[in-house]
C-alpha positions as CSV (number, residue, x, y, z in Angstrom):
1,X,8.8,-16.4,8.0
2,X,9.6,-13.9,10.6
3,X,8.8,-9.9,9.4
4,X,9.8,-6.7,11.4
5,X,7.5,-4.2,12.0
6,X,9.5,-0.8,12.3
7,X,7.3,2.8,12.6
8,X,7.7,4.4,9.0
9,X,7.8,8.0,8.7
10,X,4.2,9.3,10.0
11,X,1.9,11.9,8.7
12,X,4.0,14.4,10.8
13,X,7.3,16.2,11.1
14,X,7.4,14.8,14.7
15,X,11.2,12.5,15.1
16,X,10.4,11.2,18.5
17,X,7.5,9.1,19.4
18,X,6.0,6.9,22.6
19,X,4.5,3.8,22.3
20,X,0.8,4.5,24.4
21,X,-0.7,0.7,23.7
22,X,-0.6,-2.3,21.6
23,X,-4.3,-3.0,20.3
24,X,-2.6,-6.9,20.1
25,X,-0.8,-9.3,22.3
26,X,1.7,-12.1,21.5
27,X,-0.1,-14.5,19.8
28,X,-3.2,-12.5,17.9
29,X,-3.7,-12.7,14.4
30,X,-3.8,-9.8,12.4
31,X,-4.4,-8.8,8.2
32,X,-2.7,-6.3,6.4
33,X,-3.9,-2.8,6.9
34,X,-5.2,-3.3,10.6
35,X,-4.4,-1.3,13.0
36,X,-1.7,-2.9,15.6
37,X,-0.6,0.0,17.8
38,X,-1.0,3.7,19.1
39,X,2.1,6.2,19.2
40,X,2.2,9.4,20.3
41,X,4.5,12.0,19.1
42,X,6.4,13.8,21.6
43,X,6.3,17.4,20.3
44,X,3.3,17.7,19.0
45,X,0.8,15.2,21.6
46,X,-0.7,13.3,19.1
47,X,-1.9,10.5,18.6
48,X,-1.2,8.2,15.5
49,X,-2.1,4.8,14.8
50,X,0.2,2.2,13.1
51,X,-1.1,0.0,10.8
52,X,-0.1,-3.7,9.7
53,X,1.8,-4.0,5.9
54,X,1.2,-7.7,6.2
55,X,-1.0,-10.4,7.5
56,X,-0.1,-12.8,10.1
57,X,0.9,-13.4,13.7
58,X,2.2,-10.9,16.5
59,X,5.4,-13.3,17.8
60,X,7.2,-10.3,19.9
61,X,6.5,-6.9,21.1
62,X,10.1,-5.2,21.0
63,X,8.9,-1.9,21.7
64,X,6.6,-1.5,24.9
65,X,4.0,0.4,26.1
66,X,5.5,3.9,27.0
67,X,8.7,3.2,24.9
68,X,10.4,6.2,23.2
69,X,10.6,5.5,19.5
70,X,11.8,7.1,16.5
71,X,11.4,6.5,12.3
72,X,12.9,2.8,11.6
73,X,12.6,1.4,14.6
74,X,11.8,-1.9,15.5
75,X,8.5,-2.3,17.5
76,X,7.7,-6.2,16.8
77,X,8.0,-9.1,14.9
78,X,5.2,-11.5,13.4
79,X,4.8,-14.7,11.7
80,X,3.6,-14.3,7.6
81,X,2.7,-16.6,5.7
């Protein structure tokens, strides 16, 4: 079963983020709570990790490195068991 990964709200006010780096590529496994992918807020300049609320397989990267993201949006898809 295919499940979106979409940045929740962070431990910020910040709206607007950017995608720095993926710590996965297409094809890596991953269990719930890891860590998948560094944002950065845009107002503030800070860093933030995003973490996994599942376990399974990265299948897509939607939103790429230096992508401007906001609350809800989509960044990937993986493959759950």
């Amino acid at each position: 079963m295919l499940r979106n990964l979409t940045l929740t709200s962070m431990e910020t006010d910040a709206t607007e983020f950017t995608v720095s780096y993926w710590k996965l590529d297409p094809g890596d496994s991953v269990a719930e709570g890891d860590e998948v992918l560094v944002v950065e807020s845009v107002d503030e300049k800070t860093a933030l990790t995003v973490t996994s609320p599942f376990s399974g397989t990265l299948v897509e990267v939607v939103a790429g490195e230096e992508t401007s993201v906001r609350p809800g949006d989509l960044l990937g898809r993986f493959e759950v068991k």
